[in-house]
N, C-alpha and C positions, 0 to 999 in steps of 0.2 A: 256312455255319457262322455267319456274323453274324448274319443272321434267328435260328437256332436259340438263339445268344445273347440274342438281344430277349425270345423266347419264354419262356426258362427266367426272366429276369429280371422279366416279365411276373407266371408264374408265384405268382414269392417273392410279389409286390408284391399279386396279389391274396389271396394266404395271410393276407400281412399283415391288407389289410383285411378279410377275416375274422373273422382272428381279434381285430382291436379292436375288430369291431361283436359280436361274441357277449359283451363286456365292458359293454354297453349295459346299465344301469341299468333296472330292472322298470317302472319310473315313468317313463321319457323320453317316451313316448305323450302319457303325462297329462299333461305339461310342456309338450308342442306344442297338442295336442288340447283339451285342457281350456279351460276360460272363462275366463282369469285375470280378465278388468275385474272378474266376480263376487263377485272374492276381495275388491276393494277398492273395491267400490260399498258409497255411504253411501247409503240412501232416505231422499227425501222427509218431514222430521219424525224424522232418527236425527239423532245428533251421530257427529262421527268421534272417535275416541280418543284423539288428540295434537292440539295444537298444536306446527305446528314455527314460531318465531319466525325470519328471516332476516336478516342484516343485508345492507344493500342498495349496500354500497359507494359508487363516487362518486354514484350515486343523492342520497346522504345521505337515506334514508328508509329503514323497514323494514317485511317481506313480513310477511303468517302465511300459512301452509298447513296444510289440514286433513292429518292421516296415521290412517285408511290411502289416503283417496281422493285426496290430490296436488291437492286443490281450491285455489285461489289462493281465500281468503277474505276479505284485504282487505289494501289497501298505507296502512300508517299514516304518513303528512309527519312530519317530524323535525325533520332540521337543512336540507332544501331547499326552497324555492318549489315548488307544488305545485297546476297549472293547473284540475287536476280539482276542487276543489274552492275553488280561491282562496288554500290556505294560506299567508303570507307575502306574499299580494300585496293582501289585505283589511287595513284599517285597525285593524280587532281584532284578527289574529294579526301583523303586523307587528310588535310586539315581542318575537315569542317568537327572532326571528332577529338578534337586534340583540347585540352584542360589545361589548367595550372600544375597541374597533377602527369603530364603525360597525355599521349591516347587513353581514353573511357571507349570502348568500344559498344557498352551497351550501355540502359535506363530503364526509368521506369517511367512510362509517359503518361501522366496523369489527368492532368485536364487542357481544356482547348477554349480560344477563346477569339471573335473577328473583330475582326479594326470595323469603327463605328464615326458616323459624322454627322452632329445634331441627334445622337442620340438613337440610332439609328443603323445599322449592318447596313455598308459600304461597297463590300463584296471585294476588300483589295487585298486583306491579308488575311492570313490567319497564326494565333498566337499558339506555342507550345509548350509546358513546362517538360523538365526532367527533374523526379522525384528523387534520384539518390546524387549523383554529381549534379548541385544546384546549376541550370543554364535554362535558357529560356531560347526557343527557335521561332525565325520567321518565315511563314512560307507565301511564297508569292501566288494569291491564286489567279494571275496572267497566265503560269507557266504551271501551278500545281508541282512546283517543287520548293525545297529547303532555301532561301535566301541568304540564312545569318543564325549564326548561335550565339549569344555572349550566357559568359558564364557568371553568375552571382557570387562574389567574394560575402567573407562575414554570414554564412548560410551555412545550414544541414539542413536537409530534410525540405526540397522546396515544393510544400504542397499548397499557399496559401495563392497558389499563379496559375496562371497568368490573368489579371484582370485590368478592364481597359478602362479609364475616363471615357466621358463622355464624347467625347471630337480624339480621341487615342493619341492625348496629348503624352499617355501615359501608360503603358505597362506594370503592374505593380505586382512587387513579390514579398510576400511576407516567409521566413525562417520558420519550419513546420518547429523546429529544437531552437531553443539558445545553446550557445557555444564561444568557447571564450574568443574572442576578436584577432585576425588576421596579424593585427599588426604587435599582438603580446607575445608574449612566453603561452604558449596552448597548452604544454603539460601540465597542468594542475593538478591538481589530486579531487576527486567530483565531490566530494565534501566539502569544497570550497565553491560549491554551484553557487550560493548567493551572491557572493562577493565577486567572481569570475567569471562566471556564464550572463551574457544579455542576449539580447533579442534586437534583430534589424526590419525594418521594413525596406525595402526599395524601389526605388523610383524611375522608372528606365523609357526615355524619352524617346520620341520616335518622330522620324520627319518627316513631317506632311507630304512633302514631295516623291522620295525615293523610298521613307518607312527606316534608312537607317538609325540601328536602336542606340542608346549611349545611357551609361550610370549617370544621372542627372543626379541624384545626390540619396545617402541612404539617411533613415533617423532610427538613433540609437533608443531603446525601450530597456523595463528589467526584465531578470529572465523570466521566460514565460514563453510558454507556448504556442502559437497560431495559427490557426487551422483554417479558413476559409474566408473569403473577402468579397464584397461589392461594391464598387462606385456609384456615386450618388446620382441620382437625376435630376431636372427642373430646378428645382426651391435649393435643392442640395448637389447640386454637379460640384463644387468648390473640398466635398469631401468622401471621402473612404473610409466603409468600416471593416473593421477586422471582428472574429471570433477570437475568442484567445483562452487558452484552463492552463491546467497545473499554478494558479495562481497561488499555491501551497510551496511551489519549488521546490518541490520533491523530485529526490534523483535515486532512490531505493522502491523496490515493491512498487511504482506508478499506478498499477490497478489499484492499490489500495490509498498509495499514500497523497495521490494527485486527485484526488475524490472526496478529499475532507471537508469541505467549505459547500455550504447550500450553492452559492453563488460565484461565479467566474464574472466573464468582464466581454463585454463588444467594444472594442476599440473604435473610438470614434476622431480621424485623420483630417483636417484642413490642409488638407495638399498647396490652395492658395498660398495660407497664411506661410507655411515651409518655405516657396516662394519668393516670399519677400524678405524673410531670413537669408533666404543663401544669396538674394542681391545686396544686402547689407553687410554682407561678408560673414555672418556670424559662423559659418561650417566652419568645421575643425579638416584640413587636410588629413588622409590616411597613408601611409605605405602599405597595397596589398599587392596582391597578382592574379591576374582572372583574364583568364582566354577572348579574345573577340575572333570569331571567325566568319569570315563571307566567301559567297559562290556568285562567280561571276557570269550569267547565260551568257554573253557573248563568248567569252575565249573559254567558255566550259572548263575554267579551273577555279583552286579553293584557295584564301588566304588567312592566315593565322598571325593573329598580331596579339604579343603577351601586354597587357597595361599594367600599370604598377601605382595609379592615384585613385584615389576617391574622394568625396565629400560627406562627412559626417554630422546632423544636428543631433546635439544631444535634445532630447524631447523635455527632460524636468530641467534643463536650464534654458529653455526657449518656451513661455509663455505663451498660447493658445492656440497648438500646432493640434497636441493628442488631447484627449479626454478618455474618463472611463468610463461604462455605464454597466453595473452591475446586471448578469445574465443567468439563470438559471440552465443548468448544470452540468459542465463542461461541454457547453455551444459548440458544434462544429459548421452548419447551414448559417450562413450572416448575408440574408438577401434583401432586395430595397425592389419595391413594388416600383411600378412602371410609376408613377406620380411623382415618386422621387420624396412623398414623404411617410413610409411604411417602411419600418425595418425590423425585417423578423427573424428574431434569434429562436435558433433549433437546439435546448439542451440535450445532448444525448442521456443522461441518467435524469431527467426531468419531464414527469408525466404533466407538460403543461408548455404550450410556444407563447411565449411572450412577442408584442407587438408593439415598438417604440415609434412614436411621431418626434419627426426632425425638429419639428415648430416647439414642442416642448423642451425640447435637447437645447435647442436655442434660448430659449425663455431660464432655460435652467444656467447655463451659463450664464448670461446676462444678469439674473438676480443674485448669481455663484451660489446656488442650490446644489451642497454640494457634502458629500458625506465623505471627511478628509480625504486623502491621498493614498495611492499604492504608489511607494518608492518616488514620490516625487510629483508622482503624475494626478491632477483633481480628479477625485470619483464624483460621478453625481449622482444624487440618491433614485434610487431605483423607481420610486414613485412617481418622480418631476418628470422622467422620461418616457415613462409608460403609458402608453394608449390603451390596454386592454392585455388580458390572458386569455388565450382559448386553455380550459381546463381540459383536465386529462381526453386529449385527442388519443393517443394511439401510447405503445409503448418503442421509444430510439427515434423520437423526431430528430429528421437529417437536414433533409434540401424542400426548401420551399418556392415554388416557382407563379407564376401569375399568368393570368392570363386579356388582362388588357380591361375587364367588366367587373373588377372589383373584388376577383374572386383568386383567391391563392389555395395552394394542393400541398402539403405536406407530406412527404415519405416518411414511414415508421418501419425502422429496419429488426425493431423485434417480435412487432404485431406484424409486419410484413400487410401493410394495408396503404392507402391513400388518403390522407384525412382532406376534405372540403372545408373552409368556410369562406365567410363574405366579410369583409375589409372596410365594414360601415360600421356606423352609432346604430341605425335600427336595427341590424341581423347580425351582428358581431359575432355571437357563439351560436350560428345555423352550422350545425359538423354534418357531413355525412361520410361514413365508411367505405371504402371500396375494398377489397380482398384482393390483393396481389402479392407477390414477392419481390419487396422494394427495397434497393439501395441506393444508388446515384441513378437520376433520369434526366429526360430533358423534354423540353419543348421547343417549338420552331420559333427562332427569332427571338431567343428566351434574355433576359435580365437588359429589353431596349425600353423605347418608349412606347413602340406600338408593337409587342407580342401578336402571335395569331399562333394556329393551330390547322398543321395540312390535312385534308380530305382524308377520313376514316371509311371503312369499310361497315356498313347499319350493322347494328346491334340485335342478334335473333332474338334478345329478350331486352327487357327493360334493368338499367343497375336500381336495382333495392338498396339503402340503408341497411349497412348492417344490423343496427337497434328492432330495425322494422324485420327481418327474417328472423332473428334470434324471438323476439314478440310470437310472430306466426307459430314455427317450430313449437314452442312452449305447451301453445292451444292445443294444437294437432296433438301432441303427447299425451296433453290433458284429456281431451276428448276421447281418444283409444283407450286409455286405461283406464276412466269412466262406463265407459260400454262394455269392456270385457270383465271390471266388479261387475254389473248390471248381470250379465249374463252368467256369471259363475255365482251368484246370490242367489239368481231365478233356479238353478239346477240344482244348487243346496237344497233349497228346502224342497224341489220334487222330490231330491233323491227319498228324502226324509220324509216323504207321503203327507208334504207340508199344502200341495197344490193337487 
């Protein structure tokens, strides 16, 4: 009777697979079978159709790759020594590495970002941050080399860079830490983080003509932390938002102590309105020190010039420069859909992306909808800003990117998936699932006005909805262990000379 039971289970099991292979996709052949290298060989004397720029983490240098061929096309030196060619260890580029601090001979090069006009990749530069000695790099892509480093005074931790206005009137760097200011006594004692530690944003101009970069002027915040930024588009070019947590200003245990509050804050920046501040004179002069360093392609040498000014707004004594808008929970992704009025904040401890519209951000200002102040600065109430919640998408929503048709993709770095939806009144919470292992990505032509997406390789199968596999799965289980009571009930009662 046991065997008989092996056999009948046997059976089901190959029913089963059966019947999952007659579910096989027409094209699966052509997916094994086929030539793929073909699909993504460039020939001799073609060009390939992307540039994908990389940034090269503690490398401190950065990659290109050809797409669709994955060719490594050239590793351009940044912010490290660079043996292959001498970078930073030759007497001509040795300045391009030099800080207020000394030579930094390495970093950490974190994100990248291209000069844009009308909205738009230009194809002229491309932007670089460095992660642990705040400086920002320009690299020329005429030449596919380093141009310019200046380095950020009033900064630690410069992760919230490099990001461009719309026409790259503007560079902007948000302080990943506050830290007590350039121009104070720095020693503190860190129990006195409220009162001593603030937060800068900066502003770093770039000229239309040749791209050289300059501190246009920084604005003073409390402290708090800043993690990620986008410039506005369309309706909203005139601003920039930031992500910003530890809104607790906790400087003990951070896992724990920077995580107390449901809600954190998107910084929301009138770049204009700063603007006509600092032509009224209102900036406050600073005494710091920060590196500017240029490479010059004709005479192939580096120069290093120490500056010692800057211009400082304070933000709570300059009326409607910042605002705040409460964020669910410790935001780090703060992206602005191609439209220019979609901006969607990614809490990472927040099983839910909030999706604020500008026009209500505006409407809330203007009626001063507003739910008092952090340190000075108006918060306005979460509700007046809010377009909509996708609920619990995934678990560590990060980066969320568009794709031009109304449809934005959120990364969940601890479900490690891709959550879908659609950026409308009628479909708002359409989610679907993808199963990957996700942390920072990108798309082609990603945070302009017209995104697109380069030629893929077909798909041997179609992507399922997680919801809809997990459904399937369930049945199939059901079903099996249905059949095999059925069959061990029927031989019960043979056994028992019941049949």
């Amino acid at each position: 009777m046991k065997n008989f039971k092996l056999n009948a289970l046997a059976m089901v099991s190959l029913c089963l697979l059966l019947s999952l292979n007659s579910c096989k996709p027409k094209n699966a052949s052509n997916a094994v079978n086929g030539d793929a290298a073909s699909r993504v060989y460039v020939p001799p004397g073609k060009y390939d159709e992307l540039y994908n720029f990389v940034s090269g983490g503690f490398s401190g240098q950065v990659s290109v790759y050809g797409i669709p061929s994955g060719r490594l096309l050239r590793v351009i030196p940044v912010f490290s020594v660079n043996p292959e060619n001498g970078w930073g260890y030759s007497e001509e580029t040795k300045p391009m590495l030099n800080t207020s601090h000394g030579e930094v001979p390495w970093d950490d090069q974190h994100h990248l970002d291209l000069s844009q006009t009308n909205g738009e990749i230009d194809g002229r530069w491309l932007f670089a941050n460095a992660n642990n000695t705040p400086r920002i790099a320009r690299i020329d892509l005429k030449t596919f080399r380093t141009a310019e480093i200046i380095e950020i005074p009033n900064s630690a931790g410069n992760h919230s860079s490099p990001f461009i206005t719309e026409n790259t009137e503007y560079v902007v760097a948000g302080t990943r830490f506050s830290v007590p200011m350039d121009n104070s006594n720095g020693d503190v004692p860190i129990n006195t983080y409220k009162q001593n530690f603030k937060g800068t944003l900066s502003f770093i101009s770039v000229a239309p003509t040749d791209g050289n970069m300059k501190i246009a002027f920084q604005i003073l915040l409390p402290g708090m932390d800043f993690d990620l930024s986008h410039g506005g588009k369309g309706p909203s070019h005139d601003w920039f938002f930031f992500s910003c947590y530890n809104s607790e200003q906790a400087h003990t245990l951070l896992e724990v102590n920077a995580s107390q509050r449901d809600k954190d804050f998107i910084l929301a920046v009138n770049w204009k309105k700063a603007e006509e501040y600092l032509k009224q004179g209102k900036g406050q002069k600073q005494q710091v020190k920060y590196a500017h360093n240029k490479y010059d392609d004709v005479t192939h040498t580096a120069t290093s010039v120490i500056e010692t000014e800057i211009i400082m707004l304070d933000a709570k004594d300059l009326p409607g420069i910042v605002y705040m808008i409460p964020c669910p929970k410790s935001p780090h992704g703060c992206d602005v859909d191609p439209t220019g009025e979609y901006i969607v904040g990614s809490g990472k401890l927040a099983a839910l992306i909030p999706v604020f519209s500008f026009t209500k951000i505006q409407q809330a200002i203007a009626n001063k909808t507003f739910d008092g102040d952090y340190s000075g600065i108006p918060v306005i109430k979460y509700e007046a800003a809010l377009y909509g919640e996708v609920k619990k998408p995934g678990l560590g929503p990060l980066h969320t990117e568009f794709d031009g048709k109304g449809n934005a993709y959120t990364t969940c770095f601890v479900s490690s998936e891709i959550m879908f939806f659609e950026i409308c009144l009628s479909r708002f919470f359409a989610i679907k699932a993808i199963a990957l292992s996700s942390c920072a990505w990108d798309t082609s032509i990603r945070f302009t006005l017209k995104p697109f997406a380069a030629k893929t390789c077909e798909m041997p199968f179609p992507i399922v909805p997680a919801p809809i596999i997990v459904t399937v799965l369930i049945i199939i289980n059901f079903f099996i262990n249905s059949i095999v009571n059925v069959v061990q009930i029927y031989f019960y009662f043979c056994a028992n000379e019941f049949c």
